[in-house]
C-alpha positions as CSV (number, residue, x, y, z in Angstrom):
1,X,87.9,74.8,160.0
2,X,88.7,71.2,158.7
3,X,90.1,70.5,155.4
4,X,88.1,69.4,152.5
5,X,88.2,65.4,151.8
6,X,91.7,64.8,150.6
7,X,92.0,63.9,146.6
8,X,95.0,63.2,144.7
9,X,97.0,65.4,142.9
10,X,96.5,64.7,138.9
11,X,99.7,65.7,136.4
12,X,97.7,68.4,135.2
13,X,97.4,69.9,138.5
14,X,101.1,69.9,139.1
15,X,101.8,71.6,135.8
16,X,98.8,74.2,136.4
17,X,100.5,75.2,139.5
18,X,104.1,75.2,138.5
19,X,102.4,77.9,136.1
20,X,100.8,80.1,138.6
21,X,103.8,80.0,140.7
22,X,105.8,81.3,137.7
23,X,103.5,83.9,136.7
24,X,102.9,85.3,140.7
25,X,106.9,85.5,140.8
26,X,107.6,87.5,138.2
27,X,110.1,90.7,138.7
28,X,109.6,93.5,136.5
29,X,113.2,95.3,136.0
30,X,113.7,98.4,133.8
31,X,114.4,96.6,130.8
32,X,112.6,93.4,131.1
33,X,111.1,90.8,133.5
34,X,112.8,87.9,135.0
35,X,110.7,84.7,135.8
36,X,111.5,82.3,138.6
37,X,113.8,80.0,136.9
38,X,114.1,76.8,139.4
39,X,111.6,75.0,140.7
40,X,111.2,72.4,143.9
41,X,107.4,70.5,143.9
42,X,106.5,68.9,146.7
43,X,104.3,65.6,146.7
44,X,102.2,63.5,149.3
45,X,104.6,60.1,149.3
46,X,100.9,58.4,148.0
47,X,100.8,61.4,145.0
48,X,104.5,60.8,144.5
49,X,104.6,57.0,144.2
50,X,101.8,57.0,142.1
51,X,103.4,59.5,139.1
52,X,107.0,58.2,139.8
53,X,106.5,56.6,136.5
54,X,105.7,59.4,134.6
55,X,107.6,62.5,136.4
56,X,110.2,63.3,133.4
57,X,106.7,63.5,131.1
58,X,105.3,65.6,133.8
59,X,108.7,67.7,134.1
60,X,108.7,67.8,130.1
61,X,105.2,69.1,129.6
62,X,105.9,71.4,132.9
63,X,108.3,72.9,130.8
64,X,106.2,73.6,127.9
65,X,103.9,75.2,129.7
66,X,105.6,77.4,131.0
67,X,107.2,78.6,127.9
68,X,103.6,79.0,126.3
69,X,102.4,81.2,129.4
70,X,105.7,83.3,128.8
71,X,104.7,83.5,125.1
72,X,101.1,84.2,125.8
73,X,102.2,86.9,128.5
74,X,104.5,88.5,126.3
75,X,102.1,88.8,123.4
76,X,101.1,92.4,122.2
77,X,97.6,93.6,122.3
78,X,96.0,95.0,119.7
79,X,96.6,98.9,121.1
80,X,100.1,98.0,120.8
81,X,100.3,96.6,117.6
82,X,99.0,99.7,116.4
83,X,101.4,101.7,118.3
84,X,97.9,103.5,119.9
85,X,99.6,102.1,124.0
86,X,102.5,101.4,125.3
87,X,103.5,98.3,126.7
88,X,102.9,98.5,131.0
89,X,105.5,96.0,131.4
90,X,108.6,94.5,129.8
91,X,109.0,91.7,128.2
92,X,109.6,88.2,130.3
93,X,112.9,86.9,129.7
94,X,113.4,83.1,129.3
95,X,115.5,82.3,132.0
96,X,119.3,81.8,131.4
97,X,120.6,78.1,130.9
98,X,116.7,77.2,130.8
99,X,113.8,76.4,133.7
100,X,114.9,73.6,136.3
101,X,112.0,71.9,137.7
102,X,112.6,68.9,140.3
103,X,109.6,66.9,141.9
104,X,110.2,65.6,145.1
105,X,108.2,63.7,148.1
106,X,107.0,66.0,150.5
107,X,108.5,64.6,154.1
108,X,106.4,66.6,155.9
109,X,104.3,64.5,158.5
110,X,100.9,67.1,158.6
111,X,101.0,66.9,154.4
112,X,97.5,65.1,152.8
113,X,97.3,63.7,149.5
114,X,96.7,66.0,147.0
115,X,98.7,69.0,148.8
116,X,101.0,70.2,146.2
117,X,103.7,72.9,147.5
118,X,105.9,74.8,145.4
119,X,109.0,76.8,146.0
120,X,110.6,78.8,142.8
121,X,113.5,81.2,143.3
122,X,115.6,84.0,140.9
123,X,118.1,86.1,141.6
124,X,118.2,89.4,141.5
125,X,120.7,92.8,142.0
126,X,120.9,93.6,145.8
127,X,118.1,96.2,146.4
128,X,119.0,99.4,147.5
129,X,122.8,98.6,147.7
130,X,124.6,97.3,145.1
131,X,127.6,97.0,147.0
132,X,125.9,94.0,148.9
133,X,125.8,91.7,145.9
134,X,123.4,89.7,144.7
135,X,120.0,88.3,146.4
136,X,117.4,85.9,146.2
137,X,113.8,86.4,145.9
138,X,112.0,82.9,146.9
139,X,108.3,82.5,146.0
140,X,106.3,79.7,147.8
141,X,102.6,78.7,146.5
142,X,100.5,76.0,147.6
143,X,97.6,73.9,146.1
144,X,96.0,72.4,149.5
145,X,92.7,70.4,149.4
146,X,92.6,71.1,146.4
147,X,92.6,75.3,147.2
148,X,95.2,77.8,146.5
149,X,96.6,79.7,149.3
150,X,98.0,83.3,148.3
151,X,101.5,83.0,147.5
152,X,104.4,84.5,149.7
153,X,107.4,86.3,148.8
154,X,110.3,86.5,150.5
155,X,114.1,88.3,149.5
156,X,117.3,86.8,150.9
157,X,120.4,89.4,150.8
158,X,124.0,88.5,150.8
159,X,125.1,89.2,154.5
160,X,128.3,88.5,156.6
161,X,128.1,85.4,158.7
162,X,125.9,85.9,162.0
163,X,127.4,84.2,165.1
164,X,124.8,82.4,167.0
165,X,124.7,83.2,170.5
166,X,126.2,80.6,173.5
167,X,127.9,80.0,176.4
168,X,130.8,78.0,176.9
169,X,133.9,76.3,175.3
170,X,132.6,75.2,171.5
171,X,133.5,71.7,170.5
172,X,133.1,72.4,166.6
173,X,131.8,75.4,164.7
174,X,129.1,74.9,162.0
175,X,128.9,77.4,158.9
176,X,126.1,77.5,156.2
177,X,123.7,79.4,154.5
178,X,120.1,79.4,154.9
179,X,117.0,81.4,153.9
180,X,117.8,83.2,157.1
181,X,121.5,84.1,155.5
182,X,124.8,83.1,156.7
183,X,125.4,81.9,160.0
184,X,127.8,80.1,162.4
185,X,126.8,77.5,164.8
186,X,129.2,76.6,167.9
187,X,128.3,73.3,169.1
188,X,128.9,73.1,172.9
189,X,127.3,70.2,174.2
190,X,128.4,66.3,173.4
191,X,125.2,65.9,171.1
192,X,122.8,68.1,168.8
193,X,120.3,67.6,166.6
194,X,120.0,69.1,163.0
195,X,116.7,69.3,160.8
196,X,114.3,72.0,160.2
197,X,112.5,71.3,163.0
198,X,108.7,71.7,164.1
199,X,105.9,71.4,166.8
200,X,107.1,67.7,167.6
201,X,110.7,67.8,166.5
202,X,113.3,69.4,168.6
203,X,116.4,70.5,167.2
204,X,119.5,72.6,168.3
205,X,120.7,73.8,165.2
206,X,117.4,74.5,163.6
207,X,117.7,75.0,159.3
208,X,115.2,77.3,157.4
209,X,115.2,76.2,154.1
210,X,113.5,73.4,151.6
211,X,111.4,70.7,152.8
212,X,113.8,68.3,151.0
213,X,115.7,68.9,154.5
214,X,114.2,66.8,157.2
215,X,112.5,68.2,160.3
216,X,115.2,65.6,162.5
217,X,118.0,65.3,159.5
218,X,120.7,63.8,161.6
219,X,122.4,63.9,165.3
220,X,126.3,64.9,165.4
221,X,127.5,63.5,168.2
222,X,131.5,63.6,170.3
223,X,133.1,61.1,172.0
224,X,134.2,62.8,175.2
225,X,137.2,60.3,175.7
226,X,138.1,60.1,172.0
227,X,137.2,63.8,171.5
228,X,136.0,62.2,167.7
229,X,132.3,63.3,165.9
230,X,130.0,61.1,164.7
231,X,127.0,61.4,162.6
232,X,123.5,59.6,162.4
233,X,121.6,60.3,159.2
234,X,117.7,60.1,160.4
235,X,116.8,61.7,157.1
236,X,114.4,60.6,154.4
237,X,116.7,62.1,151.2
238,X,120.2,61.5,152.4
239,X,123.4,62.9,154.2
240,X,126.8,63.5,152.8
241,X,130.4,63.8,154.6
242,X,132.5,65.2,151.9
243,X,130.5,64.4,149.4
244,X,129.9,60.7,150.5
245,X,126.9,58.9,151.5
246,X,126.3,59.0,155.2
247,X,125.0,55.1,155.9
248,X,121.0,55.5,156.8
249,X,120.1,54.9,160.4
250,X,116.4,54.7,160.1
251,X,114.2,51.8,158.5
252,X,110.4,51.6,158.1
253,X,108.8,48.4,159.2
254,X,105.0,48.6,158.5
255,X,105.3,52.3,158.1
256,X,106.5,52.8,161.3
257,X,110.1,54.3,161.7
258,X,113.0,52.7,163.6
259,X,116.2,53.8,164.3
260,X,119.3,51.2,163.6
261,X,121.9,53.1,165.5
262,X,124.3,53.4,163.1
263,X,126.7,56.4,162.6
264,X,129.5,57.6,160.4
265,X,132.8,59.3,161.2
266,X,133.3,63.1,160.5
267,X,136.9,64.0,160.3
268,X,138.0,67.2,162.3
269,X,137.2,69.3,158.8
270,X,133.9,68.3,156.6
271,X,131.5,69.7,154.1
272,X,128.2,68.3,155.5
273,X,125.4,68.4,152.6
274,X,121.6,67.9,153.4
275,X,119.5,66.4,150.5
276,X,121.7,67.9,148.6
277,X,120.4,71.4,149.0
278,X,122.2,72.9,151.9
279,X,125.8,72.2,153.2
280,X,127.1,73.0,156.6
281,X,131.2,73.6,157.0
282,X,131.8,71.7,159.7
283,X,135.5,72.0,162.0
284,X,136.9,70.5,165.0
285,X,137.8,73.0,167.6
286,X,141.0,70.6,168.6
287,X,142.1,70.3,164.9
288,X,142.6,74.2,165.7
């Protein structure tokens, strides 16, 4: 079935769904109810340059709204008031150290304008097992041609480290954290490629997490004479090597993407950040 005609995404929309996402997230405790407190929204680059101007008015009023549908949402009915029902639900909780909403271009290649996608997260106690500590319930909604899609839930534990499976000798050993939990990478061939993948985007150390990561983020490559790494940042929103600036290896010349060859130095030890929303541990297996 094909997509309605694509129309852009108005402020008001934004903050409409930034609400709804909210309110389908909630978490009913005992005690009370905790909102999603942090929120990543997701533009068409054609939605995004056109706001740009106005996003910290967006963001403002975003934030307004959201404490009026808590308000409203908390507000006793009339049974209540005259202690004839009890209240179904707890109260909603403003969220500690307030609501954190970031707007962001969506780098997805199959996005249309006027798709707005949302991802909100809250922690929560470990279900089930306290032991395990905390976890993280995510909540994605999406506004596309101009219809909402059902939202989905999903709960990331705390978990040891998972050791992904391969053969041979690893050059370097990869740690991070994604929606999928911990993990270690061993790196085993000369060259990879890390990014969150997709149907035309190969990777070998594929990353589920935000969209703020891109599909072919950058390519970590070893000298086999040296035995040094190096890194190519192919990303739209930026690399870091120890919380530096990877140089940019790609430049658009009318709109069509080109890559400059040009890579960066990882020492044998580096915290490797993506976008700034995940960070891989990265070690030399001749540093030892």
């Amino acid at each position: 079935m094909d997509r309605p005609t694509a129309t852009s995404a108005t402020a008001r929309d934004i903050i409409l769904e930034i609400v709804r996402n909210m309110r389908e997230g909630l978490e009913p405790l005992h005690y009370s109810t905790l909102p999603p407190a942090i929120f990543h929204i997701y533009l068409h680059p054609e939605d995004m340059d056109r706001l740009r101007g106005i996003l910290p008015r967006i963001i403002e009023e975003a934030k307004r709204a959201l404490d009026a549908e808590r308000e409203s949402l908390n507000r006793a009915g009339l049974a209540e008031r005259f202690k004839l029902a009890r209240r179904a639900e707890p109260k909603i909780e403003a969220p500690e150290g307030g609501w954190q909403v970031r707007i962001l271009e969506n780098t997805d290649d199959e996005v249309e304008r006027g798709d707005i996608v949302i991802y909100s997260e809250l922690a929560l106690p470990a279900k089930g097992d306290l032991s395990a500590g905390s976890m993280t319930k995510r909540i994605a909604t999406r506004r596309m041609g101009g219809v909402e899609t059902a939202p989905q839930m999903s709960y990331r534990p705390a978990e040891p480290p998972i050791e992904e499976q391969s053969t041979g000798d690893a050059y370097a050993t990869l740690e991070y954290e994604d929606d999928g939990g911990r993990r270690v990478y061993r790196m085993t061939k000369d060259q990879i490629v890390v990014g969150r993948g997709g149907r035309d985007y190969w990777t070998d150390l594929k990353l589920n997490t935000l969209p703020d990561v891109s599909r072919e983020h950058f390519r970590l490559r070893r000298d086999a004479d040296s035995g040094k790494f190096f890194l190519k940042d192919l990303s739209r929103l930026g690399t870091t090597i120890n919380g530096e600036p990877a140089p940019t290896s790609v430049e658009f010349v009318d709109g069509e993407k080109r890559d400059r060859n040009i890579e960066a130095p990882v020492p044998h030890e580096a915290r490797i950040g993506l976008a700034g929303v995940i960070f891989l541990e990265f070690k030399s297996s001749a540093h030892g």
